[in-house]
DSSP file (Angstrom, degrees, kcal/mol; ACC not computed):
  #  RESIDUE AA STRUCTURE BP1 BP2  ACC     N-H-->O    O-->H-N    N-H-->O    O-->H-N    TCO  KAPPA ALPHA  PHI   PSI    X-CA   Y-CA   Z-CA
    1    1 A X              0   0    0      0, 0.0     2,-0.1     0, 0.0     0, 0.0   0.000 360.0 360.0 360.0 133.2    0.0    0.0    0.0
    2    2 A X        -     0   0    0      1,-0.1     2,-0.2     3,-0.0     3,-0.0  -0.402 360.0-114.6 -80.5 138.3    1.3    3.4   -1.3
    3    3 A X        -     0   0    0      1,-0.1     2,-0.5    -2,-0.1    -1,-0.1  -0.505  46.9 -95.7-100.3 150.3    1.7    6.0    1.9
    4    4 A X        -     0   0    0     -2,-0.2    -1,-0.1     1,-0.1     2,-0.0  -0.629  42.7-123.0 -77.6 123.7   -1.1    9.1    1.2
    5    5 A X        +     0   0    0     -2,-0.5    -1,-0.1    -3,-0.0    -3,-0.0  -0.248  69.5   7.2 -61.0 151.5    0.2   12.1   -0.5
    6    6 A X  S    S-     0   0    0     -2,-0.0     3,-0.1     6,-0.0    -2,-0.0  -0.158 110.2 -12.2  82.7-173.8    0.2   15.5    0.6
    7    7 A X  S    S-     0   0    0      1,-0.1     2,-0.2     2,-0.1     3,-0.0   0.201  86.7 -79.4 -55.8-171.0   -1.2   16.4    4.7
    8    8 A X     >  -     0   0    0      1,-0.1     4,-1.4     4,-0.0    -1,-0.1  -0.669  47.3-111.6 -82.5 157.6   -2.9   14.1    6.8
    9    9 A X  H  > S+     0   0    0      2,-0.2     4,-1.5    -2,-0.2     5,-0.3   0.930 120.5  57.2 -26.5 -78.5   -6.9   13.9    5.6
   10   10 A X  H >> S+     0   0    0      2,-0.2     3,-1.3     1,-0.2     4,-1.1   0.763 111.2  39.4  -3.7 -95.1   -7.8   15.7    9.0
   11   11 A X  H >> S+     0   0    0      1,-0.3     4,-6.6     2,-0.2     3,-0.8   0.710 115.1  60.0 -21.1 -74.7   -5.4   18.8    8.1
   12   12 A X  H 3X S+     0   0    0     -4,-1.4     4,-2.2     1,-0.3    -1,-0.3   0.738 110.0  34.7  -2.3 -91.8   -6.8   18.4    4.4
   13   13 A X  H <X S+     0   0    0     -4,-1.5     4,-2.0    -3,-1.3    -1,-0.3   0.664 110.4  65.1 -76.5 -22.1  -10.7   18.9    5.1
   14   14 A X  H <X S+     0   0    0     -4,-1.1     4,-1.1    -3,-0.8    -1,-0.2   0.961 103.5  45.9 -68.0 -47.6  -10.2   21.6    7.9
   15   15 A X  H >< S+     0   0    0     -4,-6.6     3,-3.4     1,-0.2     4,-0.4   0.956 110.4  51.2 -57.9 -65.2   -8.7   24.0    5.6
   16   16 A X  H 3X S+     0   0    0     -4,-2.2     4,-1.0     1,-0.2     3,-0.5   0.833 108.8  59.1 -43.4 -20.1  -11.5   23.5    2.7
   17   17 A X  H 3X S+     0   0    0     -4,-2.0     4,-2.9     1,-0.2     5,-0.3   0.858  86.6  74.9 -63.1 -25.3  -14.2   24.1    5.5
   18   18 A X  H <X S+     0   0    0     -3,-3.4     4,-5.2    -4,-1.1    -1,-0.2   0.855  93.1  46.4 -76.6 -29.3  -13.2   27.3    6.5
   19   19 A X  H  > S+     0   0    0     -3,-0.5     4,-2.0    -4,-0.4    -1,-0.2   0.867 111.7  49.2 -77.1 -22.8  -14.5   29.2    3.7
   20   20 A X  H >X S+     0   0    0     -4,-1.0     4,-1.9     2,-0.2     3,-1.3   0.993 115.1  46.3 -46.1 -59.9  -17.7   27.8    3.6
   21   21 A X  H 3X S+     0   0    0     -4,-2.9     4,-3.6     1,-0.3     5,-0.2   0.938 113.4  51.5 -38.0 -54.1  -17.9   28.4    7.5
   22   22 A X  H 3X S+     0   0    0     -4,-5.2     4,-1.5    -5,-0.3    -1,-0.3   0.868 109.8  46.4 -67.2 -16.7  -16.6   31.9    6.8
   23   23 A X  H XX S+     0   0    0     -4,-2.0     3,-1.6    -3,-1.3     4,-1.5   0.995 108.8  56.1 -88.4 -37.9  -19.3   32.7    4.1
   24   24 A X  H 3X S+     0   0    0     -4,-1.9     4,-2.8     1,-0.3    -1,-0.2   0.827 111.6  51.7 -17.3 -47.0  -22.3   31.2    6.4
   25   25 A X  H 3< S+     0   0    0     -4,-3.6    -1,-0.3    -5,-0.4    -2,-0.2   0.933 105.1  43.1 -61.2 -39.4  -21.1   33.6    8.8
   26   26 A X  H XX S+     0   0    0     -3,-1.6     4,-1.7    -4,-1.5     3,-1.7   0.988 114.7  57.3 -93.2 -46.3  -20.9   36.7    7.1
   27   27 A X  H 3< S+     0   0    0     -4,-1.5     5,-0.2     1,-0.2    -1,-0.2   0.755 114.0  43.4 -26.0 -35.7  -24.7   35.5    5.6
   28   28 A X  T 3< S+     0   0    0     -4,-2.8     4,-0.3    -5,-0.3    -1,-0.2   0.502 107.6  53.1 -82.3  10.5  -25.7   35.3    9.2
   29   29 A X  T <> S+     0   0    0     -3,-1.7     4,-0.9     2,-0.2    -2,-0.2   0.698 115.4  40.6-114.9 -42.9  -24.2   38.3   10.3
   30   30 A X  H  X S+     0   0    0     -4,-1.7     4,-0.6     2,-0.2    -2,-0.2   0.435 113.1  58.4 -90.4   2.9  -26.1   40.4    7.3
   31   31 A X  H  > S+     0   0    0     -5,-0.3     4,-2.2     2,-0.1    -2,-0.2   0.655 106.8  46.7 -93.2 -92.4  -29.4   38.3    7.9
   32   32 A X  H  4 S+     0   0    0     -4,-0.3    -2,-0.2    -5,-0.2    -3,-0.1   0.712 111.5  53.2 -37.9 -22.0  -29.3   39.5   11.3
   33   33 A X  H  < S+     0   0    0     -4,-0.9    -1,-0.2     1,-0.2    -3,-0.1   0.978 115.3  35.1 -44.9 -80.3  -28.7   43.3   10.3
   34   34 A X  H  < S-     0   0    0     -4,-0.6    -2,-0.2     2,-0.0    -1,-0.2   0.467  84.6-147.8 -87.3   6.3  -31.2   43.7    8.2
   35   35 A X     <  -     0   0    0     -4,-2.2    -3,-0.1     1,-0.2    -4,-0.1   0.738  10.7-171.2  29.7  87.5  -33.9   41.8    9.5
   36   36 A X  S    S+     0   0    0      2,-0.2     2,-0.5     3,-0.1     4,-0.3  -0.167  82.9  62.1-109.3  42.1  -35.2   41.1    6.2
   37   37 A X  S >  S+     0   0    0     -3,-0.1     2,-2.6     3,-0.1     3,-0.5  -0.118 104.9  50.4-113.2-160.2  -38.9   39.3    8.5
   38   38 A X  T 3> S+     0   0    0     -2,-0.5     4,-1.0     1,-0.3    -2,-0.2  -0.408 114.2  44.4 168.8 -30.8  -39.3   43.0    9.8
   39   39 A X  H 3> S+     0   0    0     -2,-2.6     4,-1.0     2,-0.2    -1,-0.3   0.840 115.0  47.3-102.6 -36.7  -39.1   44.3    5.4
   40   40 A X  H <4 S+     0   0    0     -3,-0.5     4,-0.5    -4,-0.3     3,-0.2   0.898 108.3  56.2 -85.1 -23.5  -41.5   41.6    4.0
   41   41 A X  H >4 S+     0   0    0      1,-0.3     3,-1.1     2,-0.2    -2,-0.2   0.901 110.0  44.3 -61.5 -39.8  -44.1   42.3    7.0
   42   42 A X  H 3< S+     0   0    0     -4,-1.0    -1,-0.3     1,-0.3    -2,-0.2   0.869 110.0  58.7 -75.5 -18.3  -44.3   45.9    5.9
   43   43 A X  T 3<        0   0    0     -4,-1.0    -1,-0.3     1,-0.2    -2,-0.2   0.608 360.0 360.0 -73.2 -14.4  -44.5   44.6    2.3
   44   44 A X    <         0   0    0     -3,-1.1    -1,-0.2    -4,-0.5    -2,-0.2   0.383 360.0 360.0-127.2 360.0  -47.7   42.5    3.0
């Protein structure tokens, strides 16, 4: 069996998460701002 290239797996998947995480954040972070329940209630 051939040793795995590159980092360990772990290492590997922690970095690709982080920019999902960070854009989830900054979508909750403008969600909570504008309080877009608060824009469609005066719309209706």
């Amino acid at each position: 069996m051939l040793d795995q290239p590159g980092p360990p797996l772990a290492i590997s998947w922690t970095v690709c998460a982080i920019p999902p995480i960070g854009m989830l954040a900054y979508l909750a972070v403008g969600w909570r701002r504008n309080k877009p329940s608060e824009r469609v209630a005066a719309l209706v």
